[in-house]
C-alpha positions as CSV (number, residue, x, y, z in Angstrom):
1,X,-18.6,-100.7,-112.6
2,X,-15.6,-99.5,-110.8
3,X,-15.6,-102.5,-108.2
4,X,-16.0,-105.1,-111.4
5,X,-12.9,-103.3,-112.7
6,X,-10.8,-103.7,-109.3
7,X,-12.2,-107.2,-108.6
8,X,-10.7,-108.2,-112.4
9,X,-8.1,-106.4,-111.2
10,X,-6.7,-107.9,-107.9
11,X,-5.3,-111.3,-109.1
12,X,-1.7,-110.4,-110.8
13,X,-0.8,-114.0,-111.6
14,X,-0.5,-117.8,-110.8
15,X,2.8,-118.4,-108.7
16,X,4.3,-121.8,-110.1
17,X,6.1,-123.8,-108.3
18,X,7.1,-127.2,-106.9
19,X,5.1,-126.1,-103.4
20,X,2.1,-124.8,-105.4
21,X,2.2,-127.5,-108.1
22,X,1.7,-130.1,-104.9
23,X,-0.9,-128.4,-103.3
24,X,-3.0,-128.2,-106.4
25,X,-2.5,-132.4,-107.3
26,X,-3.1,-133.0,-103.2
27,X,-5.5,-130.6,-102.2
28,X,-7.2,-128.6,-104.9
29,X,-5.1,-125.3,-103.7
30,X,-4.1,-122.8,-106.2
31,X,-1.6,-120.5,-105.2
32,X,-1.9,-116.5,-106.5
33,X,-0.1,-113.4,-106.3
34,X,-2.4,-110.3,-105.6
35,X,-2.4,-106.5,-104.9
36,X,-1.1,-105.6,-101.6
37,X,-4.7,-104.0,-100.5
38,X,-6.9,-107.1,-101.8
39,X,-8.7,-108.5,-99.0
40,X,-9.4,-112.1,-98.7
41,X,-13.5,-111.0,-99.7
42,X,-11.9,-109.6,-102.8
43,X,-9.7,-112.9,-103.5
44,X,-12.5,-114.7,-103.3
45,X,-14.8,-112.6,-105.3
46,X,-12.1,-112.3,-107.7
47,X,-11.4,-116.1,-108.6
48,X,-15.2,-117.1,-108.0
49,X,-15.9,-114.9,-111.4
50,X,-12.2,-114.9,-113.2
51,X,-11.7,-119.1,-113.0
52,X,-15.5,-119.6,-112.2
53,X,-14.4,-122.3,-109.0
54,X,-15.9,-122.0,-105.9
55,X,-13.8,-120.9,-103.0
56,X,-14.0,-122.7,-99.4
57,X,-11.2,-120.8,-97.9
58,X,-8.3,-118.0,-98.3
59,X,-5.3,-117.3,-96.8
60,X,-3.0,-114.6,-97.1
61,X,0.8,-113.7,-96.7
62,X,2.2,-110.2,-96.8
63,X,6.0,-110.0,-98.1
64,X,8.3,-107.2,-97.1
65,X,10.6,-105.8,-99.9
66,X,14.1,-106.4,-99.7
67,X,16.8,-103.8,-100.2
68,X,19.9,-104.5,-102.3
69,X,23.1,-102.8,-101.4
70,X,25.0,-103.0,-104.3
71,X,23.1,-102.3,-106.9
72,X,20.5,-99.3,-104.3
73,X,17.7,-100.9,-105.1
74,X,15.0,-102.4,-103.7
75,X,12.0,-105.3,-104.5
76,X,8.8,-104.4,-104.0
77,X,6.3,-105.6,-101.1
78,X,3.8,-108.2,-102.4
79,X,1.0,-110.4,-101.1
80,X,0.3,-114.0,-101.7
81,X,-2.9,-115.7,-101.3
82,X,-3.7,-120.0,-101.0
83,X,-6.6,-120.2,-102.1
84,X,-8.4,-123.7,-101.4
85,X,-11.4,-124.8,-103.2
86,X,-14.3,-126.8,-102.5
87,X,-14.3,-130.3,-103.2
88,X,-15.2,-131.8,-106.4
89,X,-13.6,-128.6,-108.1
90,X,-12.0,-129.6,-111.6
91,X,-8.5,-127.9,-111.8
92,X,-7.4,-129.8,-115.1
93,X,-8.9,-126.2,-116.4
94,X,-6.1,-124.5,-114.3
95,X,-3.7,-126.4,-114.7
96,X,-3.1,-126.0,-118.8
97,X,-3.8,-121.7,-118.1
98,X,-0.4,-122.1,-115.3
99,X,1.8,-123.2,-117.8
């Protein structure tokens, strides 16, 4: 029970952008923002039951927080995961929840 919870959990939202928007029309690649401690077993697991697609591959980047001087305060570290799907995946689904 407390895994299904974290698994629901690990995917924080859909990063939308130009780069992301042209992965997903070229190479059925969505592009996610997770929890810092997700691994890429959890990503998986994680859009496998949330967007019900099947997952070929997942690649993660960490982000270091940056520190603002003027105002003393700081951003947060975050992780960011490409997640590529197998072929014959249908992201017209995907694309109407992004928006």
């Amino acid at each position: 029970m407390i895994r299904d919870q974290y698994i629901s959990s690990v995917v924080k939202s859909v990063i939308v952008s130009e780069k992301s928007a042209g992965l997903r029309d070229n190479g059925s690649t969505i592009v996610l923002r997770v929890l810092r401690d997700a691994t890429k077993k959890d990503i998986k697991e994680a859009v496998e039951k949330l967007f019900g697609f099947k997952v070929e591959s997942v690649n993660t980047i960490n982000y270091a927080g940056k520190f603002n001087r003027s105002r003393n305060s700081a951003r947060q570290d975050w992780k960011k995961a490409y997640v590529t799907l197998e072929k014959g995946q249908n992201l017209e689904q995907f694309d109407g929840a992004a928006e």
